[in-house]
C-alpha positions in Angstrom: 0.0 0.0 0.0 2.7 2.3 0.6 4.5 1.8 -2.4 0.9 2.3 -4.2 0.8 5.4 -2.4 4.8 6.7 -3.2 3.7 5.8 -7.5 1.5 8.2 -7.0 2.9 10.7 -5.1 5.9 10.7 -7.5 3.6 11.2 -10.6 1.4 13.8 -8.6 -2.0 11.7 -8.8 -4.4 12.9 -6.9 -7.0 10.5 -5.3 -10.0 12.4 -7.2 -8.4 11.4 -10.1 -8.3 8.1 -9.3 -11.6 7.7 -8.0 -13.0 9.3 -11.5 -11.1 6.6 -13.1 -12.8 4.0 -11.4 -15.8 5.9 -12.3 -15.6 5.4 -15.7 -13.9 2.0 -15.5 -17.8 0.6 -13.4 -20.2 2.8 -15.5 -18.2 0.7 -18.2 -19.3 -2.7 -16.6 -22.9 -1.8 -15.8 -23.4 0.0 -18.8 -22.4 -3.5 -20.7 -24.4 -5.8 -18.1 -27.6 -4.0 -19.1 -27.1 -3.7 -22.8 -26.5 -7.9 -22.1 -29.5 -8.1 -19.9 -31.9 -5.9 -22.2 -30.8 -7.7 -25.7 -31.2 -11.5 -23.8 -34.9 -10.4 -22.9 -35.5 -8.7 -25.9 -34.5 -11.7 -28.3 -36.4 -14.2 -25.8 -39.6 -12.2 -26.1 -39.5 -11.9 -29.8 -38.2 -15.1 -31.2 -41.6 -16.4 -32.3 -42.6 -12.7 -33.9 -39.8 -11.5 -34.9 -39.6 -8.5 -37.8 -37.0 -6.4 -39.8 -37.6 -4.0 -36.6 -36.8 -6.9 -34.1 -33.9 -8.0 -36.0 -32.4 -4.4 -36.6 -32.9 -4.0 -32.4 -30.9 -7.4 -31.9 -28.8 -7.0 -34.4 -27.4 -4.2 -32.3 -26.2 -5.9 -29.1 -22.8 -7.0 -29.7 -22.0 -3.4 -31.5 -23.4 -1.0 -28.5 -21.2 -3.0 -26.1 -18.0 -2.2 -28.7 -19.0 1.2 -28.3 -19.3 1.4 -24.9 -15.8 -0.2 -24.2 -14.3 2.3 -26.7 -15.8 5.2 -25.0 -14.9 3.7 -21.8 -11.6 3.2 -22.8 -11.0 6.3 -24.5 -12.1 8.4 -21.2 -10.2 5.8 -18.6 -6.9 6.3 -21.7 -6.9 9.8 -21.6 -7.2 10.3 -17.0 -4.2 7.8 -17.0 -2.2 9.0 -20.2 -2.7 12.6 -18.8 -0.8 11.3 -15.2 2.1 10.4 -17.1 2.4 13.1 -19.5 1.9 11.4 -23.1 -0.5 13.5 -24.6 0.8 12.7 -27.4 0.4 9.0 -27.5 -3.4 9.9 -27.1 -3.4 12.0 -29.8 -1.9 9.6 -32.1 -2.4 6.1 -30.8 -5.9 5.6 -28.8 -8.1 8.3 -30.5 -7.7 6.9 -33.8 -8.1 3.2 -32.5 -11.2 4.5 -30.7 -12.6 5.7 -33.7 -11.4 2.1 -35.8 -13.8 0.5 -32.5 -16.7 2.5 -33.4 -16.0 1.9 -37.1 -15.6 -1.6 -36.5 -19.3 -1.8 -34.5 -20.6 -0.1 -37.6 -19.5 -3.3 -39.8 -20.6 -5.8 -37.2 -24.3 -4.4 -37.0 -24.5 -4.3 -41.1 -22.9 -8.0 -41.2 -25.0 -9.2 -38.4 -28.1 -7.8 -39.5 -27.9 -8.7 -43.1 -27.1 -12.5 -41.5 -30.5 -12.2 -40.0 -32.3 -10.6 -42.4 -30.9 -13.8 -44.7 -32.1 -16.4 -42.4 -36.1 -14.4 -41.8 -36.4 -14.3 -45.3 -35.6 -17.5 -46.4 -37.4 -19.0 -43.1 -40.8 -16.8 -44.6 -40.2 -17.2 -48.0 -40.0 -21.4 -47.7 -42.4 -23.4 -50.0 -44.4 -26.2 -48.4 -46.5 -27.1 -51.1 -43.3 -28.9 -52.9 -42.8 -26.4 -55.1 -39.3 -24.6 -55.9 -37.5 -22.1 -53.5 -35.8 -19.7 -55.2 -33.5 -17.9 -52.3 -31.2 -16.3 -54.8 -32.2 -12.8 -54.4 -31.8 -13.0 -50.8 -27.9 -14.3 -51.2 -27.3 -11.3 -53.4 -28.7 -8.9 -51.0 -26.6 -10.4 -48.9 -23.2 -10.8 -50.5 -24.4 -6.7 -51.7 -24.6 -6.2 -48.3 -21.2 -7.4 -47.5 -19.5 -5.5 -50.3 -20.8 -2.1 -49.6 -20.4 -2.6 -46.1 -15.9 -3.2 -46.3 -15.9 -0.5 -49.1 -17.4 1.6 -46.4 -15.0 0.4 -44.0 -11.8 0.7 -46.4 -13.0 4.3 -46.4 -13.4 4.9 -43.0 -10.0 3.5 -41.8 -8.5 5.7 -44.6 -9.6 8.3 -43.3 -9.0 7.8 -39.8 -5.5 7.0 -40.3 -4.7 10.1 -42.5 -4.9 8.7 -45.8 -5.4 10.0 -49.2 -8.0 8.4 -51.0 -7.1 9.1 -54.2 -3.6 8.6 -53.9 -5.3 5.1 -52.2 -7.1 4.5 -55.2 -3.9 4.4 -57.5 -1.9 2.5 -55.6 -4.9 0.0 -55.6 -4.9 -0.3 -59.1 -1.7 -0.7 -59.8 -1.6 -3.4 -57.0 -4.4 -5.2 -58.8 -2.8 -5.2 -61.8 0.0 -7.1 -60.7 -2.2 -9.0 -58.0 -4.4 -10.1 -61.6 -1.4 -11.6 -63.2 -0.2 -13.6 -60.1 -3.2 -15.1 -59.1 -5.4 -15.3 -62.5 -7.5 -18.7 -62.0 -8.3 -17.0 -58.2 -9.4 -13.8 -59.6 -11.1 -15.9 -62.3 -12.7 -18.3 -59.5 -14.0 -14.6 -57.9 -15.1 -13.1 -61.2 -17.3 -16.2 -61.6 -18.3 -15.6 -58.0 -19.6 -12.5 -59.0 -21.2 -13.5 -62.3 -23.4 -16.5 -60.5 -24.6 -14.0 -57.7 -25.7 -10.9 -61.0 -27.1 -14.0 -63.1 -28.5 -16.1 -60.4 -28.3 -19.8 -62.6 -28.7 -21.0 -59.4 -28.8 -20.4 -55.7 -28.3 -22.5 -52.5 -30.3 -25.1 -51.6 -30.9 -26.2 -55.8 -30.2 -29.7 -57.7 -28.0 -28.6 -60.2 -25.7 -30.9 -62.9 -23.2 -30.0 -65.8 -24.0 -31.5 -69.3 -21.2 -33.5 -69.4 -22.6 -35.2 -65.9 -19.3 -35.1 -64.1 -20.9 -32.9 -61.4 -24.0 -32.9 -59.8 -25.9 -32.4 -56.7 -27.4 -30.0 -54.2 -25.4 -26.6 -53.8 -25.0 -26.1 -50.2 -23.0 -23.1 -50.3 -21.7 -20.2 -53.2 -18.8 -18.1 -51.9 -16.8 -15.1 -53.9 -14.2 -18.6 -55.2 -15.7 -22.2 -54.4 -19.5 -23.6 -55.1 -20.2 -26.4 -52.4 -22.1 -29.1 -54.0 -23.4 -32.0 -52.0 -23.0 -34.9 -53.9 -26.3 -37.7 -54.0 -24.0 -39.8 -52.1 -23.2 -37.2 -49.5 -19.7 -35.9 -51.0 -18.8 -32.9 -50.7 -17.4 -31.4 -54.2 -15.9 -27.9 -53.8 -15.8 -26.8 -57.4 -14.1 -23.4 -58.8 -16.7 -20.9 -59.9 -14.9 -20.6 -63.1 -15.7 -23.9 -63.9 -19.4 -23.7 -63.4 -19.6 -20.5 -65.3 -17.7 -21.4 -68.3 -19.4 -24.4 -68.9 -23.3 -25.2 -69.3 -25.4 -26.5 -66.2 -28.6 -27.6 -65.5 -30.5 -26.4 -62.6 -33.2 -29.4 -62.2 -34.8 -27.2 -59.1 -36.0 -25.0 -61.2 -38.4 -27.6 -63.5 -42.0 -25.8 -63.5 -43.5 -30.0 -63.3 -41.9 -33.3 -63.3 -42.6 -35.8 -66.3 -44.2 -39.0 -66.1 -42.9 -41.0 -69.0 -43.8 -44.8 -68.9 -43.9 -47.5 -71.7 -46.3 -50.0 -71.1 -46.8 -53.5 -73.1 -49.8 -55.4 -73.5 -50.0 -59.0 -74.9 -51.0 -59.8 -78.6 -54.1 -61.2 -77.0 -55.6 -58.3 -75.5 -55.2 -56.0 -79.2 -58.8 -55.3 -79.5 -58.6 -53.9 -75.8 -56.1 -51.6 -76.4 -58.3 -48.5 -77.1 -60.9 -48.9 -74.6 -57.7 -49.0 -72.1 -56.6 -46.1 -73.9 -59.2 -44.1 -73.3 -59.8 -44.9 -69.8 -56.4 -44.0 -68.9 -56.8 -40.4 -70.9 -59.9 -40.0 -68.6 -58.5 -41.0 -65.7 -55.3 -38.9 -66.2 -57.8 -35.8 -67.7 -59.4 -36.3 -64.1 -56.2 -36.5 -61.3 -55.7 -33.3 -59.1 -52.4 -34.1 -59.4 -52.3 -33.7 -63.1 -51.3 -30.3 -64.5 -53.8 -29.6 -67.2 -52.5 -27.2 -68.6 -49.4 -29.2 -69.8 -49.7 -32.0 -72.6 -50.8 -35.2 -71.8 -50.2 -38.5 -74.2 -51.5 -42.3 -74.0 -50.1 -42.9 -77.2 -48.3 -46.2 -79.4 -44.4 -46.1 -79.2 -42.8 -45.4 -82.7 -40.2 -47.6 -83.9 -37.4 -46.7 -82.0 -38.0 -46.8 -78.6 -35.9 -47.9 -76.0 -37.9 -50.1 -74.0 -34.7 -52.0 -71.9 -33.4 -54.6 -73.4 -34.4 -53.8 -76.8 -35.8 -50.9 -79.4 -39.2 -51.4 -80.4 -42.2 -49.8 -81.8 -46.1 -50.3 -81.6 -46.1 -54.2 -82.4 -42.7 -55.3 -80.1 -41.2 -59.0 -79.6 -43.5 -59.9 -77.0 -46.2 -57.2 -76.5 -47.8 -54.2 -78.4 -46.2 -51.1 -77.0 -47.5 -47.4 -76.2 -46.5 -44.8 -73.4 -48.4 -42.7 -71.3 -46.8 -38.8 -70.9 -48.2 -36.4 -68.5 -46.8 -33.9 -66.3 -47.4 -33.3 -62.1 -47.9 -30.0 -60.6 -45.7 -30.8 -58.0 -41.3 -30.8 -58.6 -40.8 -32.7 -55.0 -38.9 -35.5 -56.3 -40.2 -37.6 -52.9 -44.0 -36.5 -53.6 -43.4 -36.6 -56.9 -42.4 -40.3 -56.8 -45.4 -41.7 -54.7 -47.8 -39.6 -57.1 -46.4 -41.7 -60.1 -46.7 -44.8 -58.2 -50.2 -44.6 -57.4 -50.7 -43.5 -60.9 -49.0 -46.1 -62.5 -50.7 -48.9 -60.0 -54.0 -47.4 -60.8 -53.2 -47.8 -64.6 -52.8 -51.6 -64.1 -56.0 -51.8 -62.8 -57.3 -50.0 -65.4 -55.8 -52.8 -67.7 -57.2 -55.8 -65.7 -60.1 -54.4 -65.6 -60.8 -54.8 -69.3 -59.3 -58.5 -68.8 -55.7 -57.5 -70.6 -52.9 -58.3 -69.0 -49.0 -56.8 -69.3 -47.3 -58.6 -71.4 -43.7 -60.1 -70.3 -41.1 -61.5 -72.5 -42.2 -64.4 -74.2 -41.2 -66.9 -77.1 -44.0 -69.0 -79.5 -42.8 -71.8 -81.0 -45.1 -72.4 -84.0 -44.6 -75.6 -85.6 -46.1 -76.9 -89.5 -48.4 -79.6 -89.5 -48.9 -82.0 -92.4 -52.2 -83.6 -93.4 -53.4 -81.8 -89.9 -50.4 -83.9 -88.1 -47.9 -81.5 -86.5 -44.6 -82.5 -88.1 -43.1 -83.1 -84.9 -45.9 -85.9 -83.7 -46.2 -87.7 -87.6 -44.8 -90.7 -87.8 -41.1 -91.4 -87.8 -38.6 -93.4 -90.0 -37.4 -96.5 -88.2 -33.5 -97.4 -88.7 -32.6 -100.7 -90.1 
């Protein structure tokens, strides 16, 4: 205690001064422990109603209680820094890094807040009828978001640190110019960034393939270099942006209906059936509420070059006579999707065995000549010597 007392003594520190410095240094701590307290109740009473306004509101938690230690510490910096006589170093060292605290709330709040402004609107803007959810605006107001917020910043600390901005400017370009001819496949990966978030051929959450089928899957994330996509088989494939852009790709989430396309054979025996069956099937596909009507629908003979597995065939096949039936669901929910066209195609069977046809299978007829009403095979035969 008596040493405490001789340090300040020899640097002529008053107790007042002291006591104002603890001052500061507690209305520091309570002023943080009810910005915590206010922003825990706050988010607890809203998080089943929650807003822009709400999320603004939390949004600003973490970056008032930056701002309140920068203040703090910019009052508590310039007591002490005044006892020992370096005015100077708070001239030049702790107001400018006060300011770069404030500056740096700034781009927390727009950062946070544009995180949670991404999460409400694809929460709100989700599909549950099956249909497709199209999130891409909402990653580009995002990733906007994100860009306007650090050229903000590069600003700011500019200016905060004495720089000229346009003599900032050129040294930027000529950097880029030799940063471009280092690293041109990254700045090509980031160009394509930016080309997939202004085009939009696809956002996350989308089942997406390339032409040449080498990739496909579910895109789980799109950053400024690397598109995560999520193989079927639970890969992960992080795949350049260049790639994607320079190539073309498919974006299955984006189908408007899903195709039914099924070739059906009947047996030889059941010919005169055939279009009685195919107009039931017509009615009862004219009549599903799963059906969009507005697309085409066909219960038509195959032509002569279908593939129908193991072989190509038309109309009158190997085994069976042939014909398709070609509609199109409202729904793109590849899981609903698939138990529509089941019932639909076990409802078309019964339609068929209804009119006493069957599906034909692969089958082979011997046929064998008779000879004076004797099939050749049971006449009578030579006996050897």
């Amino acid at each position: 205690m008596d040493r405490l007392l001789d340090f300040f003594k020899a640097y002529d520190i008053s107790l007042s001064q002291v006591v104002t410095v603890a001052i500061i240094l507690l209305m520091t701590i309570v002023v943080d422990f009810l910005i915590r307290y206010f922003f825990r109740r706050y988010e607890k009473s809203t998080h089943h109603s929650q807003t822009v306004k709400t999320i603004v509101y939390a949004s600003l938690n973490n970056p008032l209680r930056l701002v309140t230690f920068s203040i703090g510490f910019y009052f508590i910096a310039m007591n002490v820094l005044t006892w020992f006589k370096f005015a100077s170093f708070f001239t030049s060292i702790v107001t400018p890094g006060v300011k770069l605290g404030v500056a740096l709330a700034f781009f927390i709040f727009m950062n946070t807040f544009a995180s949670r402004l991404k999460r409400y609107l694809i929460a709100k803007q989700t599909r549950t009828d099956g249909g497709y959810n199209n999130f891409a605006k909402v990653e580009q107001m995002e990733k906007l978001a994100q860009v306007l917020t650090v050229v903000i910043m590069v600003f700011v600390v500019a200016t905060i640190f004495g720089l000229q901005v346009g003599q900032g400017v050129a040294y930027l370009g000529g950097g880029l110019a030799i940063t471009g001819l280092v690293f041109k496949d990254t700045l090509a990966n980031i160009f394509g960034g930016l080309i997939i978030y202004l085009d939009s051929p696809y956002a996350v959450g989308d089942w997406i393939y390339t032409v040449d089928g080498k990739i496909q899957g579910t895109v789980e994330k799109i950053s400024w270099r690397l598109t995560h996509i999520r193989t079927f088989d639970k890969r992960l494939i992080f795949t350049p942006n260049n790639l994607l852009v320079t190539q073309a790709v498919v974006n299955a989430s984006r189908m408007t209906n899903r195709r039914i396309q099924q070739y059906i054979g009947l047996r030889y025996d059941d010919f005169d059936k055939f279009e009685a069956i195919q107009k039931d099937i017509y009615s009862y596909l004219g009549e599903h509420s799963d059906i969009d009507q507005n697309c085409i629908t066909l219960v038509n003979v195959v032509d002569g070059q279908t593939d129908m597995g193991p072989t190509t065939e038309g109309f009158f096949g190997g085994s069976s006579i042939n014909f398709q039936v070609y509609t199109f669901t409202k729904v793109t929910n590849w899981a609903r999707f698939q138990a529509i066209q089941d019932k639909i195609m076990m409802e078309i069977g019964r339609i068929v065995f209804s009119h006493g046809a069957e599906i034909a299978f692969t089958t082979m007829t011997l046929d064998i000549p008779e000879k004076d009403g004797v099939p050749a095979s049971q006449g009578p035969q030579p006996i050897g010597e």
